[in-house]
N, CA and C atoms as an extended XYZ file, in Angstrom:
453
Properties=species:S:1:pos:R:3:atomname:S:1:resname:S:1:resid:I:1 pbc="F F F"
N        -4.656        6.301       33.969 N   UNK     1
C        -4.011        6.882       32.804 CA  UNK     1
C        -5.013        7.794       32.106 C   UNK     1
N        -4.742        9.037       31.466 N   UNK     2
C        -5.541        9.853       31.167 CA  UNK     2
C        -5.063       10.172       29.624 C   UNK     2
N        -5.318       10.917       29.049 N   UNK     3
C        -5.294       11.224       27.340 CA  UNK     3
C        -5.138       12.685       27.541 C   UNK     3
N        -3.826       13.046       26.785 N   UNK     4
C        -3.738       14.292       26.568 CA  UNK     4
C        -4.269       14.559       24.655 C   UNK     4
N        -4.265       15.825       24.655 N   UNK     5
C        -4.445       15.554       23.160 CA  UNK     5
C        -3.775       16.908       23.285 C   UNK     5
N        -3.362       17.177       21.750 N   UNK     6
C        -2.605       18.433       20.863 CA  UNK     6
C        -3.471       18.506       19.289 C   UNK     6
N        -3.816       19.830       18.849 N   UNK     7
C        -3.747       19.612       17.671 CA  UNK     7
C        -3.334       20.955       16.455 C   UNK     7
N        -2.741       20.591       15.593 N   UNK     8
C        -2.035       21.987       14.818 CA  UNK     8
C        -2.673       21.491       13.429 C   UNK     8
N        -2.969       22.783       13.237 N   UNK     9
C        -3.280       22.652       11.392 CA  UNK     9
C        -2.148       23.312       10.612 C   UNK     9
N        -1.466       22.426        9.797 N   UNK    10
C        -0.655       22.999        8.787 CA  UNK    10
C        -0.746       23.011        7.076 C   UNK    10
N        -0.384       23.540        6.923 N   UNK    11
C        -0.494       23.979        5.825 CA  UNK    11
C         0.082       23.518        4.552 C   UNK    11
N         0.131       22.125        4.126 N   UNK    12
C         0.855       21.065        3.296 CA  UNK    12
C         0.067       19.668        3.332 C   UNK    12
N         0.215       19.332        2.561 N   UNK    13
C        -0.402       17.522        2.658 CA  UNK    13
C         0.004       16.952        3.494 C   UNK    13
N        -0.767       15.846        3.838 N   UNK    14
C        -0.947       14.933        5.002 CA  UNK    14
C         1.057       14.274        5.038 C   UNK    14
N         1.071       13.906        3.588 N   UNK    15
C         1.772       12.678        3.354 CA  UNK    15
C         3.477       13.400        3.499 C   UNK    15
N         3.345       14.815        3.330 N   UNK    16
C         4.526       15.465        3.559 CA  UNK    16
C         4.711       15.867        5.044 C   UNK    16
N         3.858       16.017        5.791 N   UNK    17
C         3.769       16.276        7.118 CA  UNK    17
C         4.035       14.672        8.028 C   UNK    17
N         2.805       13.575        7.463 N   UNK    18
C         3.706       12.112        8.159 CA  UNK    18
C         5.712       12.298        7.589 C   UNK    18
N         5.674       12.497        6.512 N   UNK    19
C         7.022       12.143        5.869 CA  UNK    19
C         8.351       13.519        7.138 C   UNK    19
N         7.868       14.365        7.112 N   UNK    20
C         8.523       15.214        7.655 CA  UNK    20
C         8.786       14.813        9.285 C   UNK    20
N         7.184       14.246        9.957 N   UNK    21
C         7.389       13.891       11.054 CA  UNK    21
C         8.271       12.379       11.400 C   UNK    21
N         8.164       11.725       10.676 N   UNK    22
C         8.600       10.411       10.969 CA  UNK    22
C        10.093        9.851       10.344 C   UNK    22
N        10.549       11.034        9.540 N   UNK    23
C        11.684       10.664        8.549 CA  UNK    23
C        13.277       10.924        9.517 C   UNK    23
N        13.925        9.920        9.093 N   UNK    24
C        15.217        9.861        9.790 CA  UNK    24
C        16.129       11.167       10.263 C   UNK    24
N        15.863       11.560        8.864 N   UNK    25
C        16.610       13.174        8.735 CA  UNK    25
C        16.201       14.458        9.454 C   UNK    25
N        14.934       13.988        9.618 N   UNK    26
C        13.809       15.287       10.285 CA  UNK    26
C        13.527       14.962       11.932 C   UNK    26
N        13.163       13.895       11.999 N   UNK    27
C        12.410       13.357       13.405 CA  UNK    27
C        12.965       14.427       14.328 C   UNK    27
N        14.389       13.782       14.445 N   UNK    28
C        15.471       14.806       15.775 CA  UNK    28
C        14.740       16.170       15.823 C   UNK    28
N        14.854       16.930       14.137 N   UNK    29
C        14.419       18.112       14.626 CA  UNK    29
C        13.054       18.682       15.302 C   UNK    29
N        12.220       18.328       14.814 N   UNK    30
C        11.339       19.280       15.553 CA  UNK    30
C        11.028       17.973       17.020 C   UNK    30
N        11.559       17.109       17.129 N   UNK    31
C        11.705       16.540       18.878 CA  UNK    31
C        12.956       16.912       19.926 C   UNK    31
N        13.480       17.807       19.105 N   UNK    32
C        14.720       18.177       19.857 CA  UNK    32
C        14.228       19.210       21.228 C   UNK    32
N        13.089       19.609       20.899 N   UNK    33
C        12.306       20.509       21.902 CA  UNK    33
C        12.432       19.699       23.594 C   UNK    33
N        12.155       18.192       23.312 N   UNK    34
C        11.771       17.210       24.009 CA  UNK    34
C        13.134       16.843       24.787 C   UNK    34
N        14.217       16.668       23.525 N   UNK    35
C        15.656       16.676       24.464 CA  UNK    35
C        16.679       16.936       22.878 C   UNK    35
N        17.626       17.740       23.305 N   UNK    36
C        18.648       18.293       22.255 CA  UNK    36
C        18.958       16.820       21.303 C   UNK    36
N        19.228       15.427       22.086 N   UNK    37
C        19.499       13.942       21.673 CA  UNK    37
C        18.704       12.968       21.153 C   UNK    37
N        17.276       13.725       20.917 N   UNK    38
C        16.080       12.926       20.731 CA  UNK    38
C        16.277       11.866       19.055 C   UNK    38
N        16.148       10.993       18.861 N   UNK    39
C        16.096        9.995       18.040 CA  UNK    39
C        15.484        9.030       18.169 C   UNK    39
N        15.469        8.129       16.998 N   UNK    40
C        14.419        6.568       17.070 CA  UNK    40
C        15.960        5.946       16.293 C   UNK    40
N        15.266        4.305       16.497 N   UNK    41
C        16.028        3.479       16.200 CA  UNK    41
C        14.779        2.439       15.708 C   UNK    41
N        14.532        2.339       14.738 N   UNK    42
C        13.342        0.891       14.224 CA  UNK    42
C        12.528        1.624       13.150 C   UNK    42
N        11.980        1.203       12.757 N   UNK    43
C        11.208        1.055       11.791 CA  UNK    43
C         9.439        1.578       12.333 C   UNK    43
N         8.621        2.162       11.422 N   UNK    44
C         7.408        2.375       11.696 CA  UNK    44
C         5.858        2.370       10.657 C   UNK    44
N         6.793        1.021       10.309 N   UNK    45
C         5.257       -0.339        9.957 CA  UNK    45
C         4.507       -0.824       11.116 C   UNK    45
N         3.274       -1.134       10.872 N   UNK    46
C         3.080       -2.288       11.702 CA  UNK    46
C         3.644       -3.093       12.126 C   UNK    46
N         3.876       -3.314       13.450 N   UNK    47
C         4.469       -4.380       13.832 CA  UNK    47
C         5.590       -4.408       14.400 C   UNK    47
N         6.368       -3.127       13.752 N   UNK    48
C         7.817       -2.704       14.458 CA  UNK    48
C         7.821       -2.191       15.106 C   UNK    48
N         8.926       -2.925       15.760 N   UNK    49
C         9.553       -2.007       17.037 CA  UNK    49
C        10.316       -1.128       16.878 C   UNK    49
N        10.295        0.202       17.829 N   UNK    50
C        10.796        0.920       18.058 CA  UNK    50
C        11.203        1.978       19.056 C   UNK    50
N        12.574        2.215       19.308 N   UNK    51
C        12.941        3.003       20.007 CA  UNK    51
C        13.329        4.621       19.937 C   UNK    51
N        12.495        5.153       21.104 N   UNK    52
C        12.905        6.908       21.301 CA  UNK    52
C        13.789        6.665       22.021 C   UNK    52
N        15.337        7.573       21.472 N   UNK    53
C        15.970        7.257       22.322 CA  UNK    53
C        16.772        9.092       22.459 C   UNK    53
N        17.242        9.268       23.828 N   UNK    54
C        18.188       10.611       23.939 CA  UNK    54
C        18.911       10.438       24.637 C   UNK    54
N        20.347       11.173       25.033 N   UNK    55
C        21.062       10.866       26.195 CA  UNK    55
C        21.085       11.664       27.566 C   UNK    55
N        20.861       11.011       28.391 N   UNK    56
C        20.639       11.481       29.688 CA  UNK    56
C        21.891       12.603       30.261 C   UNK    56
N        21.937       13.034       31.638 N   UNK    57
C        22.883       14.302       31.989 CA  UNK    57
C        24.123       13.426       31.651 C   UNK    57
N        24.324       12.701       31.887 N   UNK    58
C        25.430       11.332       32.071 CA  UNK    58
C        25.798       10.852       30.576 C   UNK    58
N        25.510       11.059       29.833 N   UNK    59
C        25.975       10.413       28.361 CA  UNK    59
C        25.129        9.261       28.599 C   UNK    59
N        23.971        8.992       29.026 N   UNK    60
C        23.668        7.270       28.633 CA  UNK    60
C        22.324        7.720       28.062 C   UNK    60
N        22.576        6.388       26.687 N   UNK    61
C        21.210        6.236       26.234 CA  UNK    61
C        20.393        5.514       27.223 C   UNK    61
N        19.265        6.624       26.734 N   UNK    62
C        17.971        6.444       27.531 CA  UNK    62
C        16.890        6.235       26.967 C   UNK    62
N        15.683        5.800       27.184 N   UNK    63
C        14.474        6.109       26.080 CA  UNK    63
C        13.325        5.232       26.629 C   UNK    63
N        12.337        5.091       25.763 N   UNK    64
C        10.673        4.178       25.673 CA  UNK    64
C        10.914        3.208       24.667 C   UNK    64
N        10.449        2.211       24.948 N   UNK    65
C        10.441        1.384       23.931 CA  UNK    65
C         8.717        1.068       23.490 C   UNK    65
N         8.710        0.735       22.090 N   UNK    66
C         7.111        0.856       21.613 CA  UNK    66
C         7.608       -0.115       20.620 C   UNK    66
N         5.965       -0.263       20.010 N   UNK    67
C         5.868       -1.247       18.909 CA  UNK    67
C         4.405       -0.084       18.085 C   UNK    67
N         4.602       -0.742       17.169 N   UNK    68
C         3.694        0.268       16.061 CA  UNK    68
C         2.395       -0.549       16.035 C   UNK    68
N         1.321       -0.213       16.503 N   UNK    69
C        -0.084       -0.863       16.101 CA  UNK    69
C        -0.374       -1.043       15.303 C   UNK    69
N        -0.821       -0.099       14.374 N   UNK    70
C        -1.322        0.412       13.338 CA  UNK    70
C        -0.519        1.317       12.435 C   UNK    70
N        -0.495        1.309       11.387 N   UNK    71
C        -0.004        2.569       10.484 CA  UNK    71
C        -1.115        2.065        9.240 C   UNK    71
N        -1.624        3.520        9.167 N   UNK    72
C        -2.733        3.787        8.018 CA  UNK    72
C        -1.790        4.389        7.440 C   UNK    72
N        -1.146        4.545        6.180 N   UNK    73
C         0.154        5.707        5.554 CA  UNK    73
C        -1.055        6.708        5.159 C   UNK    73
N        -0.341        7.958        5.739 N   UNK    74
C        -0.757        9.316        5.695 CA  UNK    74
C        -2.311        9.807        6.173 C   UNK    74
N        -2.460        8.511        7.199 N   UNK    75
C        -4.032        8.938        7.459 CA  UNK    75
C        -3.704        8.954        9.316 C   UNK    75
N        -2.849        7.436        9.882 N   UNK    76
C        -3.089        7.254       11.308 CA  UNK    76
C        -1.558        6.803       11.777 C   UNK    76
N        -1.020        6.869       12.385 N   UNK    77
C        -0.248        5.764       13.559 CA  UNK    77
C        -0.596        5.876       14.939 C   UNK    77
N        -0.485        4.239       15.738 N   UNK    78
C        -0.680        4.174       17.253 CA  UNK    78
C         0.321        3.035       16.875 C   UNK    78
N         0.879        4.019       18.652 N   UNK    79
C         1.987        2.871       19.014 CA  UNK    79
C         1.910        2.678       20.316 C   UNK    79
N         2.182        1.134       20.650 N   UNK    80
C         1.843        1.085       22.209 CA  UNK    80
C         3.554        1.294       23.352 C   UNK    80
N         3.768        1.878       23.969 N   UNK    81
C         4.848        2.009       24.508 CA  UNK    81
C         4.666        0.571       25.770 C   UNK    81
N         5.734        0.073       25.568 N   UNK    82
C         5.964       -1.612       26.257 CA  UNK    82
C         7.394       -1.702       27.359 C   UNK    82
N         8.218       -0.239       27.446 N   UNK    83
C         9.199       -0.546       28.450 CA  UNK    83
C        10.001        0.548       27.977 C   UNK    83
N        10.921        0.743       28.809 N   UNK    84
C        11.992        1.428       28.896 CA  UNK    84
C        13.563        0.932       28.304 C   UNK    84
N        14.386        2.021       27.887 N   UNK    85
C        15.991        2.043       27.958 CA  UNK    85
C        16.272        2.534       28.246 C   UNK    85
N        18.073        1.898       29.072 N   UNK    86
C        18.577        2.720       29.509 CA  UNK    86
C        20.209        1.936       29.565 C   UNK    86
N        20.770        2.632       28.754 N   UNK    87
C        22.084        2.501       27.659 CA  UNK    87
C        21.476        1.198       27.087 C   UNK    87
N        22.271       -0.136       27.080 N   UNK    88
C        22.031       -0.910       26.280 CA  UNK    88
C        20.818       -2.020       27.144 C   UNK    88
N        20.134       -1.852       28.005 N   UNK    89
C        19.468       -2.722       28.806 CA  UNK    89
C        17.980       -2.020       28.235 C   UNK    89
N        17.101       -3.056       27.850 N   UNK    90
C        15.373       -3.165       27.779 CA  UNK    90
C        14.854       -3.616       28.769 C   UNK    90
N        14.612       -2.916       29.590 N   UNK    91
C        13.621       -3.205       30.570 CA  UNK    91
C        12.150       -3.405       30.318 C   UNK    91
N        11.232       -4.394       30.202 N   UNK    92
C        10.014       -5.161       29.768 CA  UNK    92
C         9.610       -5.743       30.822 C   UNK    92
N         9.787       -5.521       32.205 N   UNK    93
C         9.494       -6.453       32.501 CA  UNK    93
C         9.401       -6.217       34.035 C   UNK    93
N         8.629       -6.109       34.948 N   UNK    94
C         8.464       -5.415       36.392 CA  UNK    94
C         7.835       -4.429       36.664 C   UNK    94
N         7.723       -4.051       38.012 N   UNK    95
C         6.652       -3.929       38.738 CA  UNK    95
C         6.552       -1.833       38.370 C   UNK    95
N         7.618       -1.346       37.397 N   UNK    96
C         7.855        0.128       37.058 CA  UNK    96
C         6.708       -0.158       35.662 C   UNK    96
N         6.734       -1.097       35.008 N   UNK    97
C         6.108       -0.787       33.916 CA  UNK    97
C         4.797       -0.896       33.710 C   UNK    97
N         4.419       -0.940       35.355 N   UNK    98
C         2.290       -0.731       35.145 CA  UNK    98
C         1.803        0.169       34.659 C   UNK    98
N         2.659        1.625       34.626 N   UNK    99
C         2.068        2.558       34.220 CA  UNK    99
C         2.117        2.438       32.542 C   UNK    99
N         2.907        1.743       32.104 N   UNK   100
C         2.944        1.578       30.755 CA  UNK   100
C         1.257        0.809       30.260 C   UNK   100
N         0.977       -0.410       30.662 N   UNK   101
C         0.444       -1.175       30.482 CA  UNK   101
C        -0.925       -0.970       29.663 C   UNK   101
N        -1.091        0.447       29.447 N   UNK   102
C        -2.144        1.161       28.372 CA  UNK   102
C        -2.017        2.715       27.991 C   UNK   102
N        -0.600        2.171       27.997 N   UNK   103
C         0.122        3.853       27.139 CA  UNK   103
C         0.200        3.595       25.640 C   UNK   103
N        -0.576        4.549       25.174 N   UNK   104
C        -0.411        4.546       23.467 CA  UNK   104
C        -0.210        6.157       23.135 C   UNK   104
N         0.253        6.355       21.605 N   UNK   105
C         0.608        7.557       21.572 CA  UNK   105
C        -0.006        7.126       20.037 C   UNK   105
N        -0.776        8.249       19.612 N   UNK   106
C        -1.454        8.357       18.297 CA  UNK   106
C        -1.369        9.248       17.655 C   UNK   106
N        -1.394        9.022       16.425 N   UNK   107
C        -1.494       10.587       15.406 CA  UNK   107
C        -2.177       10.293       14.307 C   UNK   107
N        -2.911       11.401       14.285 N   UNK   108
C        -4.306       11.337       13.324 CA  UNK   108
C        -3.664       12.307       12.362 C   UNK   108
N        -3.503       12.166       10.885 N   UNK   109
C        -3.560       13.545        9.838 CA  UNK   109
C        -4.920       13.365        8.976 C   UNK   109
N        -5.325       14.228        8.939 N   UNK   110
C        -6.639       14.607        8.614 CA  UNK   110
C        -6.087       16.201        7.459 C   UNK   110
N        -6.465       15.904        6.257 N   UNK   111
C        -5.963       16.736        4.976 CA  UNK   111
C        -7.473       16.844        4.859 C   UNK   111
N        -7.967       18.567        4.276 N   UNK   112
C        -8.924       18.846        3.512 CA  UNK   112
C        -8.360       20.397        3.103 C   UNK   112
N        -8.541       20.417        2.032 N   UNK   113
C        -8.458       21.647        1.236 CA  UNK   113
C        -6.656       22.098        1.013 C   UNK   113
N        -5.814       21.443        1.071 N   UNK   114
C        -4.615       21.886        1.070 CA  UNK   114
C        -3.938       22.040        3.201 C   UNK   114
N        -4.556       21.811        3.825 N   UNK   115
C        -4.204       21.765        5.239 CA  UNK   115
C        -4.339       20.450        5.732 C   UNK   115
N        -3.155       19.868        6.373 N   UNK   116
C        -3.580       18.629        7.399 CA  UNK   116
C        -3.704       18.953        8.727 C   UNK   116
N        -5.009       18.739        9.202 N   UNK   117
C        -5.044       18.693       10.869 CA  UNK   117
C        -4.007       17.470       11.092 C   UNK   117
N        -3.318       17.826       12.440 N   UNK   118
C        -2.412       16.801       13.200 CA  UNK   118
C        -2.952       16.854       14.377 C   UNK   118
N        -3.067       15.341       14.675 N   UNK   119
C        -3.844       15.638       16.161 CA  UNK   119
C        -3.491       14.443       17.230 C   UNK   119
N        -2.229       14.987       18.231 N   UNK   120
C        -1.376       13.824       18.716 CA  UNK   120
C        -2.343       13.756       20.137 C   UNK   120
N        -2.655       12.217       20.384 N   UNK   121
C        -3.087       11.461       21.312 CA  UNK   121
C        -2.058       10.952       22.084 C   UNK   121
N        -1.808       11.100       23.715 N   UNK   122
C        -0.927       10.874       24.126 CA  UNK   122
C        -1.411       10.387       25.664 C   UNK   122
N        -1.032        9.226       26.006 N   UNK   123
C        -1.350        8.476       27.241 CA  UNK   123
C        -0.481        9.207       28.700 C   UNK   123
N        -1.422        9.630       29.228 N   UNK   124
C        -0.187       10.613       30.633 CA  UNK   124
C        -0.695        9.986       31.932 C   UNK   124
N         0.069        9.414       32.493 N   UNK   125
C         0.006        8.875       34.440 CA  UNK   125
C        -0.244       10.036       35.235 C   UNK   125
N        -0.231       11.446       34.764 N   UNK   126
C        -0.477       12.375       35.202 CA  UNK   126
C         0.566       13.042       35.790 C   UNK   126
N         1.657       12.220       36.007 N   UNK   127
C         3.256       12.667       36.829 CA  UNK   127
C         3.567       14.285       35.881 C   UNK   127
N         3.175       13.651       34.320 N   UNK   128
C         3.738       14.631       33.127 CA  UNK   128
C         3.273       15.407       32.499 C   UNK   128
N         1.771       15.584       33.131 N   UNK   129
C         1.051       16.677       32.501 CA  UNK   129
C         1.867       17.927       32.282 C   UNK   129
N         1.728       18.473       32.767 N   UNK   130
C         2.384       19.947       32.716 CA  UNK   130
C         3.683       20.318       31.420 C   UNK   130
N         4.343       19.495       32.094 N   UNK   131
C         5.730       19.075       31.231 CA  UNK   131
C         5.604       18.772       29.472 C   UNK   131
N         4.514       17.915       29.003 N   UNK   132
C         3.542       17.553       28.011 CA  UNK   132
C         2.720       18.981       27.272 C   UNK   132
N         2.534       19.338       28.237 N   UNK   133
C         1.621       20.860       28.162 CA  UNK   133
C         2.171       21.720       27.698 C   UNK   133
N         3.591       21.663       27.817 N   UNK   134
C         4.324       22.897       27.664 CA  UNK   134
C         5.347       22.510       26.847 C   UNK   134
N         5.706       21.094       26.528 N   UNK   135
C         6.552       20.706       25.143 CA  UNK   135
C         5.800       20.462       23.971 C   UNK   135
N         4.670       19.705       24.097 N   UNK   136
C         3.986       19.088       22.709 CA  UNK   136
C         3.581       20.386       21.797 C   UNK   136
N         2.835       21.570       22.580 N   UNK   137
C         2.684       22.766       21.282 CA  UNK   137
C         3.984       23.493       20.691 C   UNK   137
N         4.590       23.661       21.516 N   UNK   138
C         6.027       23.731       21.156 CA  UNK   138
C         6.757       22.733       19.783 C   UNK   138
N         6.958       22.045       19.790 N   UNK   139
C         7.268       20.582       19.320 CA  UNK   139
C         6.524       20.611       17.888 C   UNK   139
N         4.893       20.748       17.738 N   UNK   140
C         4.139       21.447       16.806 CA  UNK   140
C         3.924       22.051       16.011 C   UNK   140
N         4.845       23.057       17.008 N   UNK   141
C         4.644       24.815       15.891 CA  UNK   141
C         5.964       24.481       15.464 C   UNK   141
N         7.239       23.920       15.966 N   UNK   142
C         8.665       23.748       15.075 CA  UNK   142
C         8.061       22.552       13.820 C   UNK   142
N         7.245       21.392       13.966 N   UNK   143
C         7.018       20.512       12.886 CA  UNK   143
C         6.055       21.115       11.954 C   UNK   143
N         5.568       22.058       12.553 N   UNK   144
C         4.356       23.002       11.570 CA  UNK   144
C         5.896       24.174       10.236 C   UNK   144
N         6.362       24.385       10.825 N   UNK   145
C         7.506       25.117       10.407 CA  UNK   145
C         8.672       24.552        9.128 C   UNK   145
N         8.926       23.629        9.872 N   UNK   146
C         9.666       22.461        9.141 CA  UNK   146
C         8.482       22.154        7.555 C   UNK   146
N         7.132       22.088        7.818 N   UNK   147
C         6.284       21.127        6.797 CA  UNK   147
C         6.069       22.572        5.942 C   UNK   147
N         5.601       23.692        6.593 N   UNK   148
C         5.008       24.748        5.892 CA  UNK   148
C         6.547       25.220        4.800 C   UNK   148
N         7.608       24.952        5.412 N   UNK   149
C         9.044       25.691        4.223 CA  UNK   149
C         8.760       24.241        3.285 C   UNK   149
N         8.356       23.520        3.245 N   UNK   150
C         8.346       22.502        2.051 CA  UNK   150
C         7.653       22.456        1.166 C   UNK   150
N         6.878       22.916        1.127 N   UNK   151
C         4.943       22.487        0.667 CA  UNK   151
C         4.966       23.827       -0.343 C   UNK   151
C-alpha cells in the first residue's frame, strides 16, 4: 500500500473549509467529480462509522465503509476504511479486504494568515493511482471554489 498525497491552499479558514468539506449539504458537491451519486451516511466524530456511498451503472448502492480515528475539529481527520457496500450488504469480512487492512484517508487543515493548506493523505494498492491522480486535484479546485465564494 502506498500514500498518495494532494494539497490546495485556499483562501478562507480552516473551520469553514472542514465545514464546507464534510457538511451534508456540500459533501456531494465538490465529490460529485468522484461519481455524479457520491454521499455519506454516519457521522464524523471519533469513533463513527461511516459510509461513502454512490450508485453504480445498475442503480445499486455501492461504497467503502470507514470508521473515523481521529477528528481534531478544524485541525485533522483519519479514517480507517474497514470494508465495502454494495446495496444493502457490508462486506467486513474476507479474503477481498486485505487490501483494506491499512487503508486510511487523512486530512490535515493547516490555517496561517487567512489561507488553509488542505492536504489529503490517501492509502492506494496502486490498482488507482492514475484514476486518484486525475480526480483528487480536480475534486480540490471544485472544494477550493465552493470555500473561496463563502469566506
Amino acid at each position: 500500500m502506498k500514500k498518495l498525497t494532494y494539497n490546495i491552499d485556499i483562501k478562507a479558514p480552516a473551520n469553514l473549509v472542514v465545514d464546507q468539506m464534510i457538511g451534508k449539504e456540500t459533501y456531494s458537491q465538490w465529490t460529485s467529480l468522484f461519481s455524479p451519486t457520491s454521499d455519506f451516511e454516519g457521522g464524523w466524530n471519533k469513533g463513527d462509522k461511516i459510509r461513502f456511498t454512490a450508485m453504480d451503472e445498475r442503480g445499486t448502492r455501492q461504497g467503502i465503509l470507514a470508521e473515523i480515528v481521529e477528528h481534531i475539529p478544524h485541525q485533522f481527520i483519519s479514517m480507517h476504511h474497514y470494508g465495502y457496500l454494495y446495496g444493502d450488504q457490508e462486506i467486513t469480512e474476507g479474503p477481498e479486504l486485505a487490501v483494506l487492512e491499512n487503508s486510511f484517508e487523512n486530512y490535515y487543515f493547516d490555517q496561517k494568515d487567512g489561507i488553509t493548506n488542505l492536504r489529503i493523505e490517501v492509502s492506494d494498492d496502486g490498482e488507482h493511482t492514475k484514476h486518484m491522480n486525475e480526480i483528487w486535484p480536480k475534486a480540490l479546485e471544485k472544494l477550493k471554489a465552493m470555500c473561496e465564494n463563502k469566506a
